[in-house]
C-alpha positions as CSV (number, residue, x, y, z in Angstrom):
1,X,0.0,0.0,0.0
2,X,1.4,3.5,-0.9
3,X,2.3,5.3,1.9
4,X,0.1,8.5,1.2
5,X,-3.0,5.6,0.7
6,X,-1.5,4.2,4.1
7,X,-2.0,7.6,5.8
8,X,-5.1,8.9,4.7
9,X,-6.3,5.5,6.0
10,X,-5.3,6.2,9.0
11,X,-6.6,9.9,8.9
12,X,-9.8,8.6,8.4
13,X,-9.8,6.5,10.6
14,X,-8.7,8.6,13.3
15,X,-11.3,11.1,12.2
16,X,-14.6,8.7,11.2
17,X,-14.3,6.0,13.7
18,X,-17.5,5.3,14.7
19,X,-19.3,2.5,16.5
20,X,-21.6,0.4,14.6
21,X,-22.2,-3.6,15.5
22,X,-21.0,-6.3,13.1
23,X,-22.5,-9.1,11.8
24,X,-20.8,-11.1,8.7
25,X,-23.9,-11.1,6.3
26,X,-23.9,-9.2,2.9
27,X,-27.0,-8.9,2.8
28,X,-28.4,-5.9,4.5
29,X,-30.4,-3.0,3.2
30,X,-29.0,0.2,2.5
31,X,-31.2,3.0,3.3
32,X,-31.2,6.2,1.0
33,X,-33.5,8.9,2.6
34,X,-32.8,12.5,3.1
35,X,-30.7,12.6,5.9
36,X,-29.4,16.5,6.2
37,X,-32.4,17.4,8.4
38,X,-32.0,13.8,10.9
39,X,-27.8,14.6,11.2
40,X,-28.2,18.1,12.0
41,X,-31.1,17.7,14.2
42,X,-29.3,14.4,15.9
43,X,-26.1,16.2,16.3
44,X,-27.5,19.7,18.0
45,X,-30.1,17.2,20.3
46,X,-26.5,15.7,21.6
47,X,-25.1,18.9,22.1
48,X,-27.9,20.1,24.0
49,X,-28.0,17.3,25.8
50,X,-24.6,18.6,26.9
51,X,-25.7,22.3,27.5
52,X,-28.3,21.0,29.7
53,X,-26.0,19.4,32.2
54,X,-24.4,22.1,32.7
55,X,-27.5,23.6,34.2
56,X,-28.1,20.6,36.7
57,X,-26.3,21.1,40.4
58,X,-24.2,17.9,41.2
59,X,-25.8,17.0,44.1
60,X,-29.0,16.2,41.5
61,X,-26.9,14.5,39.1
62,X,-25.5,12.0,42.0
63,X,-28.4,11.7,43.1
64,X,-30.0,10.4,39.8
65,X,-26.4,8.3,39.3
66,X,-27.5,6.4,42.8
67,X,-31.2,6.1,42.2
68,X,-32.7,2.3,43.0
69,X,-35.9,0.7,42.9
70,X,-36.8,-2.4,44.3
71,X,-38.8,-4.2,42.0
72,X,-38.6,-8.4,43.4
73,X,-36.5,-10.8,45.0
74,X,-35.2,-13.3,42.2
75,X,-35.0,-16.9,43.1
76,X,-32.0,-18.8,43.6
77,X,-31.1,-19.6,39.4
78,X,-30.1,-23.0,38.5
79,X,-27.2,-22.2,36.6
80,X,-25.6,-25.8,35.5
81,X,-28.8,-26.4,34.5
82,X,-29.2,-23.3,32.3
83,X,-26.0,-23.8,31.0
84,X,-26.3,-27.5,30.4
85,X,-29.2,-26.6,28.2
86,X,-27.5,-23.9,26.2
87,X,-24.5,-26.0,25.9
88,X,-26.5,-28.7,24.4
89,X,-27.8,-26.1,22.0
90,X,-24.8,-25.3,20.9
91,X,-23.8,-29.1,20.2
92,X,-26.6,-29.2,17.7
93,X,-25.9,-26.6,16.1
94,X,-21.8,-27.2,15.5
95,X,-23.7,-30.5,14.2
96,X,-26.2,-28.5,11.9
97,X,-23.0,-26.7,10.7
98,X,-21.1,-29.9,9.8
99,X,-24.1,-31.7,8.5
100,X,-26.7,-29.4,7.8
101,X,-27.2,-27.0,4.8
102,X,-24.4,-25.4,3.0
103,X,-26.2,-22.4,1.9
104,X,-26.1,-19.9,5.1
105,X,-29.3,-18.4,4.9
106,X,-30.8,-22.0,5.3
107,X,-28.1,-23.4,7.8
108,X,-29.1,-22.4,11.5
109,X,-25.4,-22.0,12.9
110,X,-24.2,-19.1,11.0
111,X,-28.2,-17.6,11.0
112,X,-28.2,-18.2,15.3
113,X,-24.3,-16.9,15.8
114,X,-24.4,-13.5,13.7
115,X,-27.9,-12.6,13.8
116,X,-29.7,-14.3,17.0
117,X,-26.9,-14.1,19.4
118,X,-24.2,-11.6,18.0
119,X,-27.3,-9.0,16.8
120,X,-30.1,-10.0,19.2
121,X,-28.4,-11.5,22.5
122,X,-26.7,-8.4,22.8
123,X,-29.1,-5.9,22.6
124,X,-31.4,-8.2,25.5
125,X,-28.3,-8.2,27.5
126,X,-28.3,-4.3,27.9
127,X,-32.5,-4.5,28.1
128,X,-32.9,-7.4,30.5
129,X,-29.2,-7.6,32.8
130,X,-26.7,-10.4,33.1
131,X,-28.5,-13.4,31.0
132,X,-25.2,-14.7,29.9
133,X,-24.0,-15.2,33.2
134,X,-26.5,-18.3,33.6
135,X,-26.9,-19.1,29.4
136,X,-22.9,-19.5,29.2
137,X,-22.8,-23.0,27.5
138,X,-19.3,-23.4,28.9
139,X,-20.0,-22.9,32.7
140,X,-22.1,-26.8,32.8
141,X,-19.8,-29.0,31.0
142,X,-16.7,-26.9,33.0
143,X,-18.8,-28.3,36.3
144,X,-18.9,-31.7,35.2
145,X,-15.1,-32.4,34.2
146,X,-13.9,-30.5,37.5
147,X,-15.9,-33.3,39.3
148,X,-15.1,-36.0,37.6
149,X,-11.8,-35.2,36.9
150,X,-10.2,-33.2,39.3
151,X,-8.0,-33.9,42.2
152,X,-9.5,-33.9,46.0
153,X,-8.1,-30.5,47.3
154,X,-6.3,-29.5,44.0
155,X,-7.3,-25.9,43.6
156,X,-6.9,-24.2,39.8
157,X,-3.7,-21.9,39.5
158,X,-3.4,-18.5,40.4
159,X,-4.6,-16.0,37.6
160,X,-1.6,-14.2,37.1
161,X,-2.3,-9.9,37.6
162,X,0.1,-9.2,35.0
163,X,-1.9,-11.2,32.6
164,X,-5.1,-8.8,33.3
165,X,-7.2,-8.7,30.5
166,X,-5.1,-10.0,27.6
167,X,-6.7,-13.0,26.5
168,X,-9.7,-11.3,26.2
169,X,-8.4,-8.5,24.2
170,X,-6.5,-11.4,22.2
171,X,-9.8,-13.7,22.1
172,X,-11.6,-10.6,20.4
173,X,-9.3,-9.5,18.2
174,X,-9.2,-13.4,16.7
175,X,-13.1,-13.0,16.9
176,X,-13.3,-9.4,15.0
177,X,-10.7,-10.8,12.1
178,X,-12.9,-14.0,11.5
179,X,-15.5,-11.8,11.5
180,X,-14.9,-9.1,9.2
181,X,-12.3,-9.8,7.2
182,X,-12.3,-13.9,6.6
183,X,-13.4,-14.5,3.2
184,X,-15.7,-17.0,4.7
185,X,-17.1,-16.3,8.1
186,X,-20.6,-17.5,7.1
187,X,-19.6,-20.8,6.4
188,X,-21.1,-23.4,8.4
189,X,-18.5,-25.8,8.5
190,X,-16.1,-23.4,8.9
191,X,-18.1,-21.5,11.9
192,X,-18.8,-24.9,13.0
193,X,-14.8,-25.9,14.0
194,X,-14.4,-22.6,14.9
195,X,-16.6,-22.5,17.9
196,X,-15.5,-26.4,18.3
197,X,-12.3,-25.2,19.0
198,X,-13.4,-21.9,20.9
199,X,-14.8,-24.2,23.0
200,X,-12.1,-26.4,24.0
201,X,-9.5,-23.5,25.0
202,X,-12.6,-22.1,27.3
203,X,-12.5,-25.3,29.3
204,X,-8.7,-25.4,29.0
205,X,-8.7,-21.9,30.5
206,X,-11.5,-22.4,33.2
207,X,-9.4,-25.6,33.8
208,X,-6.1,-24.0,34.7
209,X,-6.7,-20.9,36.5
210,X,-10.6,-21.4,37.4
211,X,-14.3,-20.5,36.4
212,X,-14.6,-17.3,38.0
213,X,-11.4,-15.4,36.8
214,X,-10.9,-17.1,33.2
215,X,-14.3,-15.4,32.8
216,X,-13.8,-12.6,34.5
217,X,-11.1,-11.8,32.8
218,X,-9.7,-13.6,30.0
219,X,-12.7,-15.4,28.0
220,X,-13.6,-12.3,25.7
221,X,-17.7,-12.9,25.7
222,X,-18.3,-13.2,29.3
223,X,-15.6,-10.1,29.7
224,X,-17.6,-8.2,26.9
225,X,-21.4,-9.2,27.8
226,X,-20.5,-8.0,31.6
227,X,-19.5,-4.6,30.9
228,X,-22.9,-4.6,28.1
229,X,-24.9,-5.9,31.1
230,X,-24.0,-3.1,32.9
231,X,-26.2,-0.8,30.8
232,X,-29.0,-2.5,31.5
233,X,-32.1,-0.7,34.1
234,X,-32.2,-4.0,35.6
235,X,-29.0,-4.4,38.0
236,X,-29.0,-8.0,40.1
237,X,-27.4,-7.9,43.6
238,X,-27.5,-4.3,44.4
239,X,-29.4,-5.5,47.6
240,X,-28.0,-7.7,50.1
241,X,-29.2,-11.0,49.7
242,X,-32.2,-12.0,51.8
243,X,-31.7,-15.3,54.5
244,X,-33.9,-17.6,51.8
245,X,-30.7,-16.8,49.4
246,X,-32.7,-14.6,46.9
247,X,-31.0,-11.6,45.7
248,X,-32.7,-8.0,45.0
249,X,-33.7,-7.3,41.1
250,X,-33.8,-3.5,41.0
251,X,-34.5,-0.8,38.6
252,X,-31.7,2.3,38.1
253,X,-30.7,4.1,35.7
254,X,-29.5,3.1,32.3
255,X,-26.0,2.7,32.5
256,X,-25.8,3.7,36.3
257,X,-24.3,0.5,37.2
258,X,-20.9,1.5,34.9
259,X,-20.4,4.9,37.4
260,X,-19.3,2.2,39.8
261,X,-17.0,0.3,38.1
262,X,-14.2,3.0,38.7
263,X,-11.1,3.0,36.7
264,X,-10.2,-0.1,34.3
265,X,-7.0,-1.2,34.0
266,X,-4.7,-0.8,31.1
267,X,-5.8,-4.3,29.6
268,X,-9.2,-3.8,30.6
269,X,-9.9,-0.1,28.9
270,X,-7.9,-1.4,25.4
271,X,-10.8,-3.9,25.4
272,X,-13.7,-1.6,25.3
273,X,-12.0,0.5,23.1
274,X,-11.2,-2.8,21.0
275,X,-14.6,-3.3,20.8
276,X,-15.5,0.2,19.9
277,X,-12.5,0.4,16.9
278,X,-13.9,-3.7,15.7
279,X,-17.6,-2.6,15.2
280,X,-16.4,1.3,13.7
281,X,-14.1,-0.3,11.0
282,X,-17.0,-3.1,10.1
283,X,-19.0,-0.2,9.3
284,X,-16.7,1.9,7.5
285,X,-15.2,-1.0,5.6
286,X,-18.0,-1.6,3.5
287,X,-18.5,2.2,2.9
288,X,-17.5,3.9,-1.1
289,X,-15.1,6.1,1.2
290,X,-13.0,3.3,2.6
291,X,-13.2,1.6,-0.7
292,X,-12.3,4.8,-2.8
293,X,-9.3,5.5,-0.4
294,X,-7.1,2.1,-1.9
295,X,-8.2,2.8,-5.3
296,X,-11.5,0.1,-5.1
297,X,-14.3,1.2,-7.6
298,X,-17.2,0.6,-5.4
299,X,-19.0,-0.7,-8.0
300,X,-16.5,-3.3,-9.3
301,X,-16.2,-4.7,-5.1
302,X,-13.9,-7.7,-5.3
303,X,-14.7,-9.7,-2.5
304,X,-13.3,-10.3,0.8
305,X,-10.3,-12.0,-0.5
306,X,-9.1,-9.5,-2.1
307,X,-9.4,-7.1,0.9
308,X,-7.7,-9.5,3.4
309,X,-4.5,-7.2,3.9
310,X,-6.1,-4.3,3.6
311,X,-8.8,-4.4,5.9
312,X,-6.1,-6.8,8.2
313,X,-4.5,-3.5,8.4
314,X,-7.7,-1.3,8.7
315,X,-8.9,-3.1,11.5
316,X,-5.2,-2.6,13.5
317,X,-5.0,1.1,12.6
318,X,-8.8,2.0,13.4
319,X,-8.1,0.2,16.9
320,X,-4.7,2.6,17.2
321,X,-6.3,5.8,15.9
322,X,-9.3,4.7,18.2
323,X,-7.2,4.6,21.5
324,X,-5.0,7.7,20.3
325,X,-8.2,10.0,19.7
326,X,-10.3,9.1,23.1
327,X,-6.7,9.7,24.6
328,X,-5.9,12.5,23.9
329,X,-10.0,13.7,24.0
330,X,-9.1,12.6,28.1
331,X,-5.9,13.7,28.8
332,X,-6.8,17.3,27.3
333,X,-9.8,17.6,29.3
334,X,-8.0,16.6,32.6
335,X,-5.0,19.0,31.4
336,X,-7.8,21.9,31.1
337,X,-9.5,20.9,34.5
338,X,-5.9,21.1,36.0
339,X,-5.6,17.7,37.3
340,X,-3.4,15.9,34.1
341,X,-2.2,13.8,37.0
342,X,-5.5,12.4,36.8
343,X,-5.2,11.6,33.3
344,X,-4.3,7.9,33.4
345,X,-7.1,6.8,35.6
346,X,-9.8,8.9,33.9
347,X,-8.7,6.8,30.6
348,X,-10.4,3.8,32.5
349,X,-13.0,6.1,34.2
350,X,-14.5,7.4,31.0
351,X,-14.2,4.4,28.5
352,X,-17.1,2.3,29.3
353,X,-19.2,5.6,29.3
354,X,-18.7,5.1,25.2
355,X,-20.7,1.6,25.1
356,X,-24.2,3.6,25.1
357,X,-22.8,5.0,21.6
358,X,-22.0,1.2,21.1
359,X,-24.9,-0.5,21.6
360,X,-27.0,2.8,19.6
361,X,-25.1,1.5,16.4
362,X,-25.8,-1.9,17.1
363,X,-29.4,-1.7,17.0
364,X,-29.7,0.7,14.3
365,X,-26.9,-0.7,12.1
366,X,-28.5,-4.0,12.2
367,X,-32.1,-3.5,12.6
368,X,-33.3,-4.5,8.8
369,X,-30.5,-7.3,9.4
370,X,-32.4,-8.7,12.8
371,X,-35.9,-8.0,11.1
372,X,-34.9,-10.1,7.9
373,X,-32.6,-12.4,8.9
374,X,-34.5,-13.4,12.3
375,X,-36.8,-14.9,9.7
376,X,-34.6,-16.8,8.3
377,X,-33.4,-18.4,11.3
378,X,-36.3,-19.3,12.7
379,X,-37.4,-21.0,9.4
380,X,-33.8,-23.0,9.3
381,X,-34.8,-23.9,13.3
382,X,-37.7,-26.2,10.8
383,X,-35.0,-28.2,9.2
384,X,-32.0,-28.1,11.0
385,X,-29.9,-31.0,9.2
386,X,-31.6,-30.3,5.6
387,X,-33.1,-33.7,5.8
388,X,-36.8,-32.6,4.8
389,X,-38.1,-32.4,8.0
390,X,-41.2,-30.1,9.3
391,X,-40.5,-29.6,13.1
392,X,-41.8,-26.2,13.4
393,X,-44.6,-26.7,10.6
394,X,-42.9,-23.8,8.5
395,X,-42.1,-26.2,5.5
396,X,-43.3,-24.1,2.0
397,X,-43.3,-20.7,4.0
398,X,-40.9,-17.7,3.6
399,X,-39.5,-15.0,5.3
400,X,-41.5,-11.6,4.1
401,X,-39.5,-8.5,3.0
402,X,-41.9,-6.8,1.5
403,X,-42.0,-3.8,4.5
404,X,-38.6,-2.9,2.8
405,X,-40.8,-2.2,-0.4
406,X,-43.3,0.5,1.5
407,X,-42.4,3.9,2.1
408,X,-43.7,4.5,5.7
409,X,-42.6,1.4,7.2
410,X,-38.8,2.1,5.8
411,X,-39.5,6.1,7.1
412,X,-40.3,4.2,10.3
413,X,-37.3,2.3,10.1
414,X,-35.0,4.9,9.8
415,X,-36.8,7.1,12.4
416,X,-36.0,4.5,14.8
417,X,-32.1,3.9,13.4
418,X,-31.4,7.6,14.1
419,X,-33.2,7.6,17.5
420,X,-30.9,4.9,18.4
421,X,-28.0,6.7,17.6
422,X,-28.9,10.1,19.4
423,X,-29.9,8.4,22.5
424,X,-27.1,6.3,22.5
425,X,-25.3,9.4,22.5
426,X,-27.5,11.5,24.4
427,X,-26.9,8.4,27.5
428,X,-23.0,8.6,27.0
429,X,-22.7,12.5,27.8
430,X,-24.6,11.8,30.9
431,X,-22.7,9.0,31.9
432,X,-19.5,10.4,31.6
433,X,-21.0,13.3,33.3
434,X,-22.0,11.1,36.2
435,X,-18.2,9.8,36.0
436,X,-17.0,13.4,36.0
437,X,-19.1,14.5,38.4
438,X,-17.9,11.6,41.0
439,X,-14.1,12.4,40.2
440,X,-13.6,15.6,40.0
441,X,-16.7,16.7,42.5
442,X,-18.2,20.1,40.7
443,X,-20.4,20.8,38.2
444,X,-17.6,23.3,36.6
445,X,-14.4,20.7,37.3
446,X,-16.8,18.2,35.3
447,X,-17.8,20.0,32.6
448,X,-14.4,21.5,31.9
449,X,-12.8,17.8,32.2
450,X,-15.6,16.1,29.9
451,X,-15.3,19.4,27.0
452,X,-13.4,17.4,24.6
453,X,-15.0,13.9,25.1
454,X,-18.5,15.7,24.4
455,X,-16.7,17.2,21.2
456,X,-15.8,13.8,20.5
457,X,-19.0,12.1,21.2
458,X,-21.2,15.0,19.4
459,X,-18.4,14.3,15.6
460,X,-20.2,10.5,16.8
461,X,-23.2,11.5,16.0
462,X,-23.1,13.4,13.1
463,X,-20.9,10.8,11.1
464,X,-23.1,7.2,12.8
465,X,-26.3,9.0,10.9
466,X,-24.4,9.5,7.8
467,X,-22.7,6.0,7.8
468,X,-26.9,4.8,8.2
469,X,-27.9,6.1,4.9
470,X,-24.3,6.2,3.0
471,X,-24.2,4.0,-0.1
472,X,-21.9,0.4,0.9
473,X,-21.0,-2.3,-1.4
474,X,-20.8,-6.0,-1.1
C-alpha cells in the first residue's frame, strides 16, 4: 500500500471512527432517505443534551447516578442447568453446521451466531441484565469435568495480575478478524470448528486458572457481555441478599451501574475500546469512502479476498487511531481541569461511558439485518440438518421482506435507526457526566474535564447517521 494511501487510511480513521455492531452477512439493506435534516437535528439534540448538564447542580446528578428501585427478590437460578441446556444447543448446532445445509441463509449456525446471538443476545443483554452469566454453555460442561476429573483438594492456578485482560483482548481480536475480514465467516463448517475449537480452549482456561477469573477476565464474551450488562435498568445484587438466598432485582438508571465500576485497567480499557475500533471499522469497511481510499471502484467490489491485507490493516489502525483520539480527548480535558495527574485513571473512568454509543449503532446498524434475517433463522430452526423435516410446521413458507418495499414502514425504520444513535449518544454525555461529576466533585471541574470527550462524542453523531444512509457495497 502506498504510503500516502496508508496515511489517509489512518486519517480517516482517526477522524470517522465510529461505532456500529457487526455481523458477517452481505446482505443488509442500505437505506437512501434524506438525511441533512435527521444529522443536523441528531447532532444539536447531543449537544444540547450537553448544555443541559451544565444547568443541573451535582448534588442532583449523584443523586440520579445512585437512584434504585426495588422491584422483586429473584430466586436462587439453576445455573448448571441453564448452561447444560444452552451448551447442548450449541452441540446441535456445531452439528447443523457440519451436516446441515451449506447455503447460510438456510443453515441455522451461521443464521443463530451472527444474527440471534451476536445481533439479538446483545441488545437483551443491555435490556434485560446479566443473561449470559447463567446461558454460558461453557459454565455446565466446566462443572462436570472438575468433578469428575479433578484432584480432591487441587485448587486451579493463580490467575496471574500481569496477565489482566489480555486474552480477552486477544480472544476478540481473533473473533473481529474472522469476523470481518475472513473470506468465509458464514460458512457453516467453517463456523462450526471454529466455535469447536473456541470451545475447547474455554474449558482449558476455566481448567487452569478457574471458572470465576478465566471469565472474569480472559474469555472475551463473558468479559464483553458484563460490561454490556451493565447498561442494562435492571441491576441484580445491588441489595443484600435476603436469608432464603434470593438476591434484589432492582431498577436504576440506564447505565448507572458503569459509574461504579471505577477505573479499568490498562488491559481492561484497550478492550472496550477494542470493541468500539472492531464494530467502527466493520461499518466503514464496507462504505464507497474506505473503498475509494485504496483505489476500489465501489461498483467493481472484489470480494473479501481480495481485501484481506487491507482491511487486516484497517482493523489494526482504526483500533490505534481509536485509543490515540479518546486519549488525547481525556488527557486534554483533565489538562484543562488542572488535574493531568489524573489523566491515566480517567482513561479507565470514561471508557465504558462510550458503550451507550456502542450499543445505539448496534441496534440501528443491524435492525433491517435482525428483522430479515431473524426470519430466516427461525425457518432454518424447521429443518435443521436439511433432511426434509417439518419440526416447526414452517415447510413451504418464507421470510417476508416486503415492508422494505413500502415507504412509511422504511421512514419508520429509519426514524428508529437515528433515535438509536442520538440516544445512545444522548446516554454517554450523561454517563460520563455522572463519571466526571464523581471524580472531579463540581459541576464546573466536570464539565471542563468532559469538554473534549463531548466534542468527541457529538463528531459521533453526526458521522453514525451519515454512515446509516451512505451508499456500501458487497
Amino acid at each position: 500500500m502506498p504510503p500516502i494511501v496508508a496515511g489517509l487510511s489512518a486519517l480517516a480513521l482517526a477522524c470517522h471512527t465510529v461505532p456500529a455492531w457487526a455481523h458477517t452477512s452481505d446482505r443488509a439493506f442500505v437505506m437512501l432517505l434524506p438525511t441533512g435534516y435527521y444529522n443536523v437535528g441528531g447532532t444539536f439534540a447531543v449537544l444540547a443534551s450537553f448544555l443541559v448538564l451544565a444547568l443541573i447542580p451535582a448534588t442532583q446528578i449523584r443523586r440520579l447516578a445512585m437512584a434504585r428501585v426495588v422491584l422483586f427478590e429473584l430466586p436462587v437460578v439453576p445455573t448448571t442447568a441453564i448452561s447444560g441446556a444452552s451448551f447442548a444447543i450449541l452441540v446441535i448446532l456445531v452439528a447443523a453446521g457440519w451436516f446441515g445445509a451449506t447455503d447460510p441463509l438456510a443453515n441455522p449456525l451461521p443464521l443463530t451466531v451472527w444474527t440471534l446471538w451476536w445481533v439479538g443476545f446483545t441488545i437483551a443483554q443491555a435490556v434485560f441484565g446479566h443473561l449470559w452469566a447463567a446461558l454460558n454453555p461453557w459454565l455446565a460442561p466446566y462443572r462436570l469435568l472438575r468433578r469428575l476429573f479433578a484432584t480432591p483438594g487441587k485448587r486451579p492456578l493463580a490467575y496471574p495480575d500481569w496477565l489482566g485482560h489480555w486474552p480477552a483482548v486477544i480472544g476478540f481480536a481473533a473473533f473481529a478478524w474472522f469476523e470481518l475480514i475472513d473470506p468465509a465467516p458464514d460458512n457453516a463448517a467453517r463456523l462450526a470448528t471454529v466455535a469447536t475449537l473456541y470451545t475447547l480452549a474455554t474449558l482449558a482456561g476455566m481448567w487452569l486458572f478457574g471458572e470465576r477469573d478465566w471469565l472474569a477476565q480472559a474469555e472475551c464474551f463473558s468479559v464483553f457481555f458484563g460490561f454490556v450488562a451493565r447498561l442494562s435498568p435492571l441491576q441484580v445484587g445491588d441489595v443484600e441478599a435476603e436469608p432464603s438466598g434470593r438476591r434484589m432485582v432492582v431498577l436504576r438508571w440506564p447505565g448507572a451501574a458503569l459509574v461504579q465500576i471505577g477505573a479499568l485497567p490498562v488491559s481492561a480499557t484497550l478492550f472496550v475500546l477494542l470493541t468500539l475500533a472492531t464494530v467502527s471499522f466493520d461499518g466503514l469497511s464496507k462504505t464507497f469512502l474506505w473503498l475509494s481510499l485504496g483505489g476500489i471502484n465501489p461498483l467493481e467490489f472484489p470480494g473479501r479476498s481480495a481485501m484481506i491485507e487491507r482491511n487486516t490493516f484497517g482493523l489494526i489502525a482504526g483500533w490505534v487511531a481509536l485509543a490515540a483520539v479518546f486519549a488525547l480527548a481525556v488527557v486534554l480535558g483533565a489538562a484543562h481541569a488542572g488535574r493531568g495527574s489524573e489523566a491515566r485513571s480517567d482513561l479507565g473512568a470514561f471508557a465504558l461511558t462510550i458503550l451507550p454509543i456502542s450499543l445505539g449503532y448496534h441496534l440501528a446498524h443491524y435492525l433491517t439485518t435482525l428483522l430479515v434475517n431473524g426470519q430466516y433463522a427461525v425457518r432454518s430452526f424447521n429443518d435443521p440438518f436439511a433432511l426434509g423435516w417439518n419440526l416447526l410446521g414452517l415447510s413451504g413458507r418464507h421470510p417476508h421482506v416486503s415492508f422494505l418495499a413500502d415507504y412509511h414502514a422504511v421512514a419508520a425504520i429509519w426514524a428508529a435507526q437515528a433515535a438509536s444513535v442520538v440516544l445512545g449518544h444522548v446516554l454517554a454525555i450523561l454517563l460520563a457526566h455522572m463519571v466526571a461529576i464523581e471524580r472531579y466533585g463540581t459541576t464546573r471541574g466536570a464539565l471542563i474535564s468532559q469538554l473534549p470527550l463531548a466534542v468527541l462524542m457529538i463528531v459521533y453523531t453526526w458521522f453514525g447517521l451519515w454512515l446509516l444512509a451512505t451508499p456500501t457495497a458487497g
